[in-house]
VEXMI-784905 format. One line per field, with one value per residue: residue number from 1; residue in one letter; x, y, z of N, C-alpha, C, O in turn. Coordinates in steps of 0.2 Angstrom, whole numbers, always signed. Example, Ala and Ser with C-alpha at 12.3 -4.5 7.8 and 13.67 -1.06 7.14 Angstrom:
k = c(1_2)
r = c(a_s)
n.xx = c(+66_+64)
n.yy = c(-28_-11)
n.zz = c(+39_+35)
ca.xx = c(+62_+68)
ca.yy = c(-22_-5)
ca.zz = c(+39_+36)
c.xx = c(+66_+64)
c.yy = c(-16_+0)
c.zz = c(+39_+39)
o.xx = c(+71_+67)
o.yy = c(-17_+6)
o.zz = c(+42_+40)
% end
This chain:
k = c(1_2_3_4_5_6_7_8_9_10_11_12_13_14_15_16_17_18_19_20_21_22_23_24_25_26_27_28_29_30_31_32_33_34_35_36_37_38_39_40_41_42_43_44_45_46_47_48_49_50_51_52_53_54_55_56_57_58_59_60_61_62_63_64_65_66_67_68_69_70_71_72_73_74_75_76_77_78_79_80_81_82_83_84_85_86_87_88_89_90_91_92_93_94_95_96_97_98_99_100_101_102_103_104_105_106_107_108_109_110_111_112_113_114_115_116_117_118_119_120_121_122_123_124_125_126_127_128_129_130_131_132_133_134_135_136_137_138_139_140_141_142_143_144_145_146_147_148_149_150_151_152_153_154_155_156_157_158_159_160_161_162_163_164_165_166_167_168_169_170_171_172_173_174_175_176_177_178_179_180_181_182_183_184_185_186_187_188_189_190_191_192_193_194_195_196_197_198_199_200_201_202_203_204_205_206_207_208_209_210_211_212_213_214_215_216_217_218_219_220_221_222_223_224_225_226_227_228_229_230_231_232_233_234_235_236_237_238_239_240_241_242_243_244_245_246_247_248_249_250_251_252_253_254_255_256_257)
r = c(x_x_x_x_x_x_x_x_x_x_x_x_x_x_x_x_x_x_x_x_x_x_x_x_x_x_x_x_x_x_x_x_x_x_x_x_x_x_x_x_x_x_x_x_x_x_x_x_x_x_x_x_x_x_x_x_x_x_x_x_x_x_x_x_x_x_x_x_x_x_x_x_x_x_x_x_x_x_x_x_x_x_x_x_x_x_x_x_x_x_x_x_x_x_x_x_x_x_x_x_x_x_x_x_x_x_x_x_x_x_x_x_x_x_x_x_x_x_x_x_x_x_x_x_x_x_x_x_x_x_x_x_x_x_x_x_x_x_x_x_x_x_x_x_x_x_x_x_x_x_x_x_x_x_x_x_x_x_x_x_x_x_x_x_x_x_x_x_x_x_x_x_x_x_x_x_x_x_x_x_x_x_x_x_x_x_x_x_x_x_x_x_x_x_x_x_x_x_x_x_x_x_x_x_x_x_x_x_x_x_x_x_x_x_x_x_x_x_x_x_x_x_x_x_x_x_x_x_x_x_x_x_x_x_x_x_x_x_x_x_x_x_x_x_x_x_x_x_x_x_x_x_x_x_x_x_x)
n.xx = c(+78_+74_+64_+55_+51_+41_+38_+28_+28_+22_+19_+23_+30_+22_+20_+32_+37_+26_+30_+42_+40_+29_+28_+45_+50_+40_+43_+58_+57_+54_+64_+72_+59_+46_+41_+26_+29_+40_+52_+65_+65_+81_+85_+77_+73_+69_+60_+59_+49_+49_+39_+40_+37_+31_+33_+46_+49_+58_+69_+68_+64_+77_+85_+77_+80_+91_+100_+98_+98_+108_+116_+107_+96_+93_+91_+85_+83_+73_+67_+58_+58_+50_+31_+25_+14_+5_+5_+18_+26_+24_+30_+44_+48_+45_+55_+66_+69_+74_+70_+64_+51_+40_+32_+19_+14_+4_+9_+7_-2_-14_-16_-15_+4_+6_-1_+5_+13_+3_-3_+7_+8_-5_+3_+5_+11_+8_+2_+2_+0_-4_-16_-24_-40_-53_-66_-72_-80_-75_-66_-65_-69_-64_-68_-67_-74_-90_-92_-80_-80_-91_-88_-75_-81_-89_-82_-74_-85_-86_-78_-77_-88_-84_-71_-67_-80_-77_-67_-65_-60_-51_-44_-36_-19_-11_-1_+5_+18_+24_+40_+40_+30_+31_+41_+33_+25_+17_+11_+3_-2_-1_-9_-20_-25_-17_-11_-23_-24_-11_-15_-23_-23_-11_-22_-29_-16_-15_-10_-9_-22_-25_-34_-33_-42_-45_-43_-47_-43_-45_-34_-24_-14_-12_-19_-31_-22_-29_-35_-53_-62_-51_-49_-58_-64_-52_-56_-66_-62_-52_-60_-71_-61_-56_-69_-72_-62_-65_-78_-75_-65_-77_-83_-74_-71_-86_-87_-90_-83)
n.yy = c(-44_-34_-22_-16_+2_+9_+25_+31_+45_+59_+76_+83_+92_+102_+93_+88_+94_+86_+75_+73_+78_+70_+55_+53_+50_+41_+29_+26_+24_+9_+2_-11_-12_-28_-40_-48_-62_-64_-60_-47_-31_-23_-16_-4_+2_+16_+20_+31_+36_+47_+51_+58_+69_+87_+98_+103_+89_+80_+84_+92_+82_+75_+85_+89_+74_+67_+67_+60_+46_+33_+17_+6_+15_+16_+27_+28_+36_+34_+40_+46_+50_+56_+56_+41_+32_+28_+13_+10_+17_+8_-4_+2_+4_-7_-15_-8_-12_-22_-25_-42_-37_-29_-12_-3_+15_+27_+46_+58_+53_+50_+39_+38_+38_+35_+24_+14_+6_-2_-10_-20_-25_-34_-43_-58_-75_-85_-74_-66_-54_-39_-26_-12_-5_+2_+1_-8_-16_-11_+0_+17_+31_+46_+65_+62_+67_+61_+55_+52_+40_+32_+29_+20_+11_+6_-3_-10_-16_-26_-33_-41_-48_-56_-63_-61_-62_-58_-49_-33_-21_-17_-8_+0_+7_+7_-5_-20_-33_-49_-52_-64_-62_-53_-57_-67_-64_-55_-38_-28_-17_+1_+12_+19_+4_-5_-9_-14_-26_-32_-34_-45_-54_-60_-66_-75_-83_-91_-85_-79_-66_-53_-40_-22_-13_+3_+23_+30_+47_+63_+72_+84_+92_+99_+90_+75_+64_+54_+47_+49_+44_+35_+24_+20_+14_+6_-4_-10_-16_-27_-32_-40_-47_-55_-61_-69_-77_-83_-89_-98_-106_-112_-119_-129_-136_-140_-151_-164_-180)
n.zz = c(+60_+43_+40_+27_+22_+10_+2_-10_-19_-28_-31_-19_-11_-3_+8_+15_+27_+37_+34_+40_+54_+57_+51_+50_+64_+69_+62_+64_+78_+76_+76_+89_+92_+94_+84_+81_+78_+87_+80_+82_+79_+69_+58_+50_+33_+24_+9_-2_-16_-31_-42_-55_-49_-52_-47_-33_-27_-25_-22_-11_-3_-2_+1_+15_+21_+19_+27_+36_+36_+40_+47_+53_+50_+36_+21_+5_-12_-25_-42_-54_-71_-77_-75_-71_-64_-50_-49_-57_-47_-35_-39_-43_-30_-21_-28_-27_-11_+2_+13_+25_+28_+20_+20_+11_+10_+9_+6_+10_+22_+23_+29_+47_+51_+61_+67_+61_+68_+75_+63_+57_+72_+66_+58_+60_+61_+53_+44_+27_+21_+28_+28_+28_+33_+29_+30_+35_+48_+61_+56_+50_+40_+36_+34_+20_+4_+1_-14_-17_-6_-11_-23_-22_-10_-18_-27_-20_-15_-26_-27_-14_-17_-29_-26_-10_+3_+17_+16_+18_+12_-2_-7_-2_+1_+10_+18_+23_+17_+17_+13_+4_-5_-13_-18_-26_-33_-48_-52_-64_-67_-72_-66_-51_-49_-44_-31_-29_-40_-35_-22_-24_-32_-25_-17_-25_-28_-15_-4_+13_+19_+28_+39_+45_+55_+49_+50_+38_+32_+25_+13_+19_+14_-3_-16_-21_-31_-39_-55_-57_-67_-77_-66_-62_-74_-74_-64_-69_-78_-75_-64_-72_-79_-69_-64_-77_-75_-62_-67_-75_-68_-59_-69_-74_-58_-61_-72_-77_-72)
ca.xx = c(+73_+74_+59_+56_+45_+41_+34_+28_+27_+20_+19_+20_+31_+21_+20_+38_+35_+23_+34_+47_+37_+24_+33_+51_+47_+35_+48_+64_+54_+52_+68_+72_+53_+46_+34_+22_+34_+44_+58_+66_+68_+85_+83_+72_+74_+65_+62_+55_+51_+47_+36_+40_+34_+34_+38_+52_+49_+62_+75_+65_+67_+86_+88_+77_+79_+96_+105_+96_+101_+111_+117_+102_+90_+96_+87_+84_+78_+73_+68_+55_+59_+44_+24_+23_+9_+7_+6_+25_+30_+25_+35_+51_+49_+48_+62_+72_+69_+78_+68_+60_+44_+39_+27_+20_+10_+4_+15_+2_-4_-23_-20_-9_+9_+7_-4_+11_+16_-4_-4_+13_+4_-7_+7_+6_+17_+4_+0_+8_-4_-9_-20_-30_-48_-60_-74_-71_-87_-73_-65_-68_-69_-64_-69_-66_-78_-95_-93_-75_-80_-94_-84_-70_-83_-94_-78_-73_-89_-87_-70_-77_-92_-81_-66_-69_-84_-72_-60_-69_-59_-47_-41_-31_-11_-8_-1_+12_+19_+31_+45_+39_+22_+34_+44_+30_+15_+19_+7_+5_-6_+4_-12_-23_-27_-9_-14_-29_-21_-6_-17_-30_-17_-8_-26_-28_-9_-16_-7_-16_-24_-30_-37_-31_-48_-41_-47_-46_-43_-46_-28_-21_-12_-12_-26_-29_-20_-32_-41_-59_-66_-49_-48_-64_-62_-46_-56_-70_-58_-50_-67_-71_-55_-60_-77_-72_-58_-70_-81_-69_-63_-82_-85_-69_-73_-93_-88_-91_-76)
ca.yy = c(-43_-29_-20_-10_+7_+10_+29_+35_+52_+62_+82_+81_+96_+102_+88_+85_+94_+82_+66_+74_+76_+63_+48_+49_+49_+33_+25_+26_+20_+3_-1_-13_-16_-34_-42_-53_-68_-65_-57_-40_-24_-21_-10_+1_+5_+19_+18_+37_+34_+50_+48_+61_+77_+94_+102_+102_+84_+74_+90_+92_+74_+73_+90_+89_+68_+63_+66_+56_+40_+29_+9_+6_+16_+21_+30_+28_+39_+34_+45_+44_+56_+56_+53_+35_+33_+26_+7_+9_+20_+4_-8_+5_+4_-12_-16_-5_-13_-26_-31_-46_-37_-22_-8_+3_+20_+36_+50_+64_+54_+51_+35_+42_+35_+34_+17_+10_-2_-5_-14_-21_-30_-38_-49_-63_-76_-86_-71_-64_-48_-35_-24_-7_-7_+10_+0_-17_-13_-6_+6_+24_+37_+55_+69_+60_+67_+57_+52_+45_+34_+28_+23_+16_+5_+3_-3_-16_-22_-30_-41_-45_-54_-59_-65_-66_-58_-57_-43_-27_-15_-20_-1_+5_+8_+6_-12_-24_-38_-52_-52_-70_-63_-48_-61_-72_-62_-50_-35_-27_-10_+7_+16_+14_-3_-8_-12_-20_-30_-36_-40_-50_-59_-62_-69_-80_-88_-96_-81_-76_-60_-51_-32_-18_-7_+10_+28_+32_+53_+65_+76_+90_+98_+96_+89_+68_+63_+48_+51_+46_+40_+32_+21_+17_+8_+1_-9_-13_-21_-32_-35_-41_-54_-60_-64_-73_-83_-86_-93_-105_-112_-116_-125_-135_-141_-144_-155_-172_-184)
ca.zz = c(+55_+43_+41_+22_+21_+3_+1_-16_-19_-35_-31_-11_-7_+3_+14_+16_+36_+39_+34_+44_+60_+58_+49_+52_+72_+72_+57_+69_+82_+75_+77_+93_+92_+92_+80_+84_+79_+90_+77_+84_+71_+69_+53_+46_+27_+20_-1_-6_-23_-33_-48_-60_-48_-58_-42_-29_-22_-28_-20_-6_+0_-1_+8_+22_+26_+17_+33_+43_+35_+45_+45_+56_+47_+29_+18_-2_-14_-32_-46_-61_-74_-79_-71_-73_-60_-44_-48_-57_-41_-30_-43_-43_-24_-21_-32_-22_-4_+4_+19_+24_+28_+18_+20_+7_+15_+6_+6_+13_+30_+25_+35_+50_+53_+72_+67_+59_+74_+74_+59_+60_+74_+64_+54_+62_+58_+46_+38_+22_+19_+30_+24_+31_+30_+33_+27_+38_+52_+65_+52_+47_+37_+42_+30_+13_+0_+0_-19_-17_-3_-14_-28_-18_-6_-21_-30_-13_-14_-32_-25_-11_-21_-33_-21_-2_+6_+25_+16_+15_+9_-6_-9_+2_-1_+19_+18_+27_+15_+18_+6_-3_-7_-16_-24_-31_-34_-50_-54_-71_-67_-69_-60_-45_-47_-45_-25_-27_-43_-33_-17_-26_-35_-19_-13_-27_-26_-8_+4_+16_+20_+35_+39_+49_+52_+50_+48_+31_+33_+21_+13_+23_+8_-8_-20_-23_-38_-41_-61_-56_-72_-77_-61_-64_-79_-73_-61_-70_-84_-70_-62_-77_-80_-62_-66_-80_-71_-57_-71_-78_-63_-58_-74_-73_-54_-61_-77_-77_-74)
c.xx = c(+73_+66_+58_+50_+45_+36_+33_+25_+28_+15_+16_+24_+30_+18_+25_+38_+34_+25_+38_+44_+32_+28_+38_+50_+46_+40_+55_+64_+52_+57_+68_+67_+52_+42_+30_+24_+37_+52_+58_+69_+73_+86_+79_+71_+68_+65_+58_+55_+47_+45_+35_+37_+36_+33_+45_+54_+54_+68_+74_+64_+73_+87_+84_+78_+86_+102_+105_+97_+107_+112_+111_+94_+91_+89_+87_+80_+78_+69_+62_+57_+54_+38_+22_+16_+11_+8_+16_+30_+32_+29_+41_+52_+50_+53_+67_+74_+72_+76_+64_+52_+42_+32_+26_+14_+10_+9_+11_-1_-12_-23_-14_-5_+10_+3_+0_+10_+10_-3_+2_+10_+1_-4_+10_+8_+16_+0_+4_+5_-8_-14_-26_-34_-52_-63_-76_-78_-79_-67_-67_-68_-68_-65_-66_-72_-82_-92_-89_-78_-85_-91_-78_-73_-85_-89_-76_-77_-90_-84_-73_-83_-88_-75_-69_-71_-79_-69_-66_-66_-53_-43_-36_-22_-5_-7_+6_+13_+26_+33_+43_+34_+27_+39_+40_+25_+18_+11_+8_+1_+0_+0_-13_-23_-23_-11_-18_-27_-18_-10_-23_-25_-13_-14_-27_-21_-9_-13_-14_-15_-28_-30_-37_-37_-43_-47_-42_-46_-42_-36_-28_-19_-12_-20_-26_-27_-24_-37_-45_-61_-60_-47_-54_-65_-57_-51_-58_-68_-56_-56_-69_-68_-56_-64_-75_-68_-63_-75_-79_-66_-69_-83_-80_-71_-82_-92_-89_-83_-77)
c.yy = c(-36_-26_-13_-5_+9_+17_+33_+40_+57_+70_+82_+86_+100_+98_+83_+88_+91_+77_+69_+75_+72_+56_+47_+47_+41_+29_+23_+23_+13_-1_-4_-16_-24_-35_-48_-61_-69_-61_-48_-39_-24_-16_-10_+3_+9_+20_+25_+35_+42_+52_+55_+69_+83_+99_+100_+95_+80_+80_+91_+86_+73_+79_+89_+81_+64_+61_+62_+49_+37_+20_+6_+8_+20_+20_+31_+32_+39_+38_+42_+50_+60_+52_+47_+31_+28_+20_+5_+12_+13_-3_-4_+4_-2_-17_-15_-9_-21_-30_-36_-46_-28_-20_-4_+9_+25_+41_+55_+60_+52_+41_+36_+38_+33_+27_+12_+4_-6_-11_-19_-29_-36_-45_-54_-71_-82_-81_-67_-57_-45_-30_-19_-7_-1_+6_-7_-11_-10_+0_+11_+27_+45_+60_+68_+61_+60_+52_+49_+39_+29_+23_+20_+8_+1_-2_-12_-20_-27_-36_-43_-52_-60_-64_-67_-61_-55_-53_-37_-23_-17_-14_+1_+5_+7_-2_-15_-29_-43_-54_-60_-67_-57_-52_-64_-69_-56_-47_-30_-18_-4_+13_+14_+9_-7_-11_-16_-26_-36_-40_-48_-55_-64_-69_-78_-85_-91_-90_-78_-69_-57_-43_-30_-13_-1_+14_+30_+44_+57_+70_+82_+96_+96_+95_+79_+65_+57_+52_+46_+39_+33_+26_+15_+12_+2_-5_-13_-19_-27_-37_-40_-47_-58_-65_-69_-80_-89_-91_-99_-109_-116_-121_-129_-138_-146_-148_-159_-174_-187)
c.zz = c(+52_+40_+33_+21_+12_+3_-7_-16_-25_-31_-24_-10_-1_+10_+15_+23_+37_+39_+39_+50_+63_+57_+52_+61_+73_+67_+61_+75_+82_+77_+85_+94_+91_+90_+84_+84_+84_+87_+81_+78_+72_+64_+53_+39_+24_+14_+1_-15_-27_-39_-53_-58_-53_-50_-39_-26_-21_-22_-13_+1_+2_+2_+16_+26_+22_+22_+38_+43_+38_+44_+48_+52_+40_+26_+8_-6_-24_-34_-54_-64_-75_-76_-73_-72_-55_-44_-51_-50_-38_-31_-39_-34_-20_-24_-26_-15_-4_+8_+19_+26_+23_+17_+13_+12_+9_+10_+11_+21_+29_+30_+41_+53_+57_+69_+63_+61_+74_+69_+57_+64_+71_+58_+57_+60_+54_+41_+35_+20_+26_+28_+27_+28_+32_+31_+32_+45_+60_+62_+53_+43_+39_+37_+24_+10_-1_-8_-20_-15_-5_-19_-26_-14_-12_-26_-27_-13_-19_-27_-21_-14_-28_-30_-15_+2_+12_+22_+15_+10_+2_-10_-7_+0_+3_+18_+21_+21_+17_+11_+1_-7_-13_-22_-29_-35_-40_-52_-60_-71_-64_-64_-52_-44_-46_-39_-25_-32_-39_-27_-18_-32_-30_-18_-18_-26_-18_-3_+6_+20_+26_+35_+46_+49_+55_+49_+43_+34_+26_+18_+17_+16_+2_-10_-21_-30_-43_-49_-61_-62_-73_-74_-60_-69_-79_-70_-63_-75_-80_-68_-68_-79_-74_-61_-73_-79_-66_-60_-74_-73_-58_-62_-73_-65_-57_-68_-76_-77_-81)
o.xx = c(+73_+63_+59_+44_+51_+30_+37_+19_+33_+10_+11_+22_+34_+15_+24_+39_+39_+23_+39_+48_+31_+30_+39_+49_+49_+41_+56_+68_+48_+57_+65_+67_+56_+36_+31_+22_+38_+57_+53_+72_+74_+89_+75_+69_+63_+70_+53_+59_+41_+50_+29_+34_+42_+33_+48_+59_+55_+70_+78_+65_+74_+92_+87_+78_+86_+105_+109_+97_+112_+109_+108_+89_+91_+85_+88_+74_+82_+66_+63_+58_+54_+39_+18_+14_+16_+11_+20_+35_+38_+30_+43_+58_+55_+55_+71_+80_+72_+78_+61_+48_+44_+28_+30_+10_+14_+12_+15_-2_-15_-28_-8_-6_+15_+8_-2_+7_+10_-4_-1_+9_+2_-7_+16_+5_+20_-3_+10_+10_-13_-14_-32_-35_-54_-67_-81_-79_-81_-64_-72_-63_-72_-59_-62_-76_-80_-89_-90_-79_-84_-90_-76_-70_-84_-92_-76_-77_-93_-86_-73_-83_-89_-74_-72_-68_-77_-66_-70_-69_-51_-40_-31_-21_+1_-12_+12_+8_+31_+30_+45_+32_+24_+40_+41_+22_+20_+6_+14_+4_+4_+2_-9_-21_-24_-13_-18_-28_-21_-10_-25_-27_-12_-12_-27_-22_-4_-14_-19_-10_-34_-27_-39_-38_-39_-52_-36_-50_-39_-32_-34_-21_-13_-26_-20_-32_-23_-41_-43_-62_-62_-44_-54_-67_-57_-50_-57_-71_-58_-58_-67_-72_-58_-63_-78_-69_-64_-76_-82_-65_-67_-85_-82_-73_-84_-97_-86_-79_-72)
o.yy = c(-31_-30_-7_-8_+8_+16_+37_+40_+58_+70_+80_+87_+102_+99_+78_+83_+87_+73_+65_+72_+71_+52_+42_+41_+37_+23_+17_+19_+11_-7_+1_-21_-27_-33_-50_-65_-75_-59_-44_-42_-27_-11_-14_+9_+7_+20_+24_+33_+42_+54_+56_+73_+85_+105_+95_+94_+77_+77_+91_+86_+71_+79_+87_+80_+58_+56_+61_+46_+41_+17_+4_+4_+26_+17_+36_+32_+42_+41_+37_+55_+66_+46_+48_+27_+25_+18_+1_+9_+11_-6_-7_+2_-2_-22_-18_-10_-25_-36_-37_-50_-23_-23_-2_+7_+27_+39_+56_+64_+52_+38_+36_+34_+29_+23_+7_-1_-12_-17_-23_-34_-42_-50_-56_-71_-85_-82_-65_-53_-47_-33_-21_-8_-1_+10_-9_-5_-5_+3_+12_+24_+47_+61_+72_+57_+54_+47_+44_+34_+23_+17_+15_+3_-5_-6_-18_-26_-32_-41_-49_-58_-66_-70_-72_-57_-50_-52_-38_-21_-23_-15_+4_-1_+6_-5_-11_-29_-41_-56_-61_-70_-57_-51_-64_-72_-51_-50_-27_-14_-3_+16_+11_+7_-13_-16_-21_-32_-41_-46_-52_-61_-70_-75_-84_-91_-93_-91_-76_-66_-58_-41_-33_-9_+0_+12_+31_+46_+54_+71_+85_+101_+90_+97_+76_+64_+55_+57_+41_+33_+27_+22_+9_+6_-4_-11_-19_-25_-32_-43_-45_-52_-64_-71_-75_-86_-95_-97_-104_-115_-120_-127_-134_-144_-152_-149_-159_-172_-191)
o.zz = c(+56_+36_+34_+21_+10_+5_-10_-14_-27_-28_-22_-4_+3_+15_+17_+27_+39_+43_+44_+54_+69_+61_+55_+62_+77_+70_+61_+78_+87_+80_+88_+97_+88_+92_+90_+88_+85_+91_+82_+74_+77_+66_+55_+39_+22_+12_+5_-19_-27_-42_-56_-62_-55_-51_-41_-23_-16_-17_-9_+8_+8_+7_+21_+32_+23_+22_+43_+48_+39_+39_+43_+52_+40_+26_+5_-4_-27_-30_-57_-60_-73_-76_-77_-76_-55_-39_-48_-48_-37_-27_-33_-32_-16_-21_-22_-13_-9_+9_+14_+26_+24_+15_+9_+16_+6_+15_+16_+26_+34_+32_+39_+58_+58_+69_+61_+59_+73_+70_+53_+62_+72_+56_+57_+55_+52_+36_+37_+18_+28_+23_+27_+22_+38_+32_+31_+45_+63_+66_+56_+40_+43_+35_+22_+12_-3_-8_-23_-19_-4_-19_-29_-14_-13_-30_-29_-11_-18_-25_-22_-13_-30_-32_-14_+5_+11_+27_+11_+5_+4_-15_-11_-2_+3_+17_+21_+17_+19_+6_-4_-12_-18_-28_-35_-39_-37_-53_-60_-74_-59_-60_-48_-39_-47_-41_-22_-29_-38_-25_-14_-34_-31_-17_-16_-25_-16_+3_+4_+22_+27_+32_+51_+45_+60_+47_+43_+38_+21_+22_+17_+14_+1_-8_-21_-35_-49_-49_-64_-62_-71_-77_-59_-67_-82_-71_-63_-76_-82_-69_-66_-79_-74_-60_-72_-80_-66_-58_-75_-73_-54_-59_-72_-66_-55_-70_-70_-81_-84)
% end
């Protein structure tokens, strides 16, 4: 079982330490691991994918972790020229990967790499999506500004009324995937909503979905690249096409034979 990490990373410089003594560590350590199937890891592939940062990141990546690539556990590093945003990142990244389960994770750590294996766990071997959840009732939050977590929960709380009350959180970027759900399921959003897109696309195409309660944590370095208002509209746009779906496909089961 090879096993794909997909990291996208837009002005992370200074939080290439922290991948290198937080992540690679708990990433290395998957191998020989066993999933809940019963498949042992044998690879680990890591995708860096670097979205057009205007600092060092792209340089900073292939010096400090180029070396550590291995038949085992190789290392890839793709290239935006230019800030495409993060739903093209998780496109370009997923392209790249090869395994038949792949991860995607932020780059900075606000949900921490040590709970990897945790979530990993939860891919049991009827499910196609795992899925971190701060909002799920044994989740958390850790020093993330009030007003995010409002429009974040207040964002989850649409989908789940529109979609399926049992998912809490529909945000997060912390995710397990098995490679069919990445073959079938295509997503169109180059922002934030590129994630909740493809998961709610997923949900509709019948794959099934389960939740990792995690602690959401607030950045160590750096600032959050998410543009509020932007992000906003993206959902409500989608929200929006949902709602009208979901509408359409009640009047088709209530019409008269």
């Amino acid at each position: 079982m090879k096993i794909s990490i997909v990291v996208p990373c837009f002005n992370e410089e200074d939080n290439i330490e922290k991948l290198g003594t937080e992540f690679f560590p708990v990433a290395e350590s998957l191998i020989g691991s066993t999933l809940p199937d019963g498949d042992a890891v044998t690879t680990v592939e890591v995708v860096f994918v670097d979205d057009g940062s205007k600092d060092a990141t792209y340089h900073a990546l292939k010096t400090a972790f180029a070396s550590r690539s291995s038949q085992k556990f190789p290392i890839k590093f793709e290239k935006h020229e230019v800030n495409r945003g993060l739903g093209a990142a998780i496109r370009t990244g997923l392209q790249a990967s090869t395994g038949e389960i792949i991860l995607t994770t932020d780059s900075d750590g606000t949900y921490k790499f040590e709970t990897i294996p945790a979530l990993l766990a939860c891919l049991q071997k009827n499910v196609d999506v795992v899925t971190a959840s701060p909002y799920h009732p044994d989740g958390e939050v850790v020093g993330v500004p009030g007003y995010r977590i409002f429009l974040s929960k207040g964002s989850s709380l649409l989908y789940r009324i529109l979609l399926n009350w049992n998912i809490y959180t529909y945000t997060a970027l912390f995710r397990g995937y098995r490679r069919r759900v990445v073959e079938q399921v295509q997503f169109e959003a180059d922002d934030y909503l590129a994630g909740t897109e493809f998961m709610v696309k997923a949900m509709l195409r019948g794959f099934k979905v389960v939740e990792f309660p995690a602690a959401l944590h607030s950045r160590v370095f750096g600032v959050s690249k998410a543009k509020l208002w932007r992000t906003i509209k993206s959902h409500l746009r989608f929200q929006y096409k949902l709602l009208l779906h979901r509408l359409h496909l009640r009047s088709m089961f209530s019409s008269p034979a």
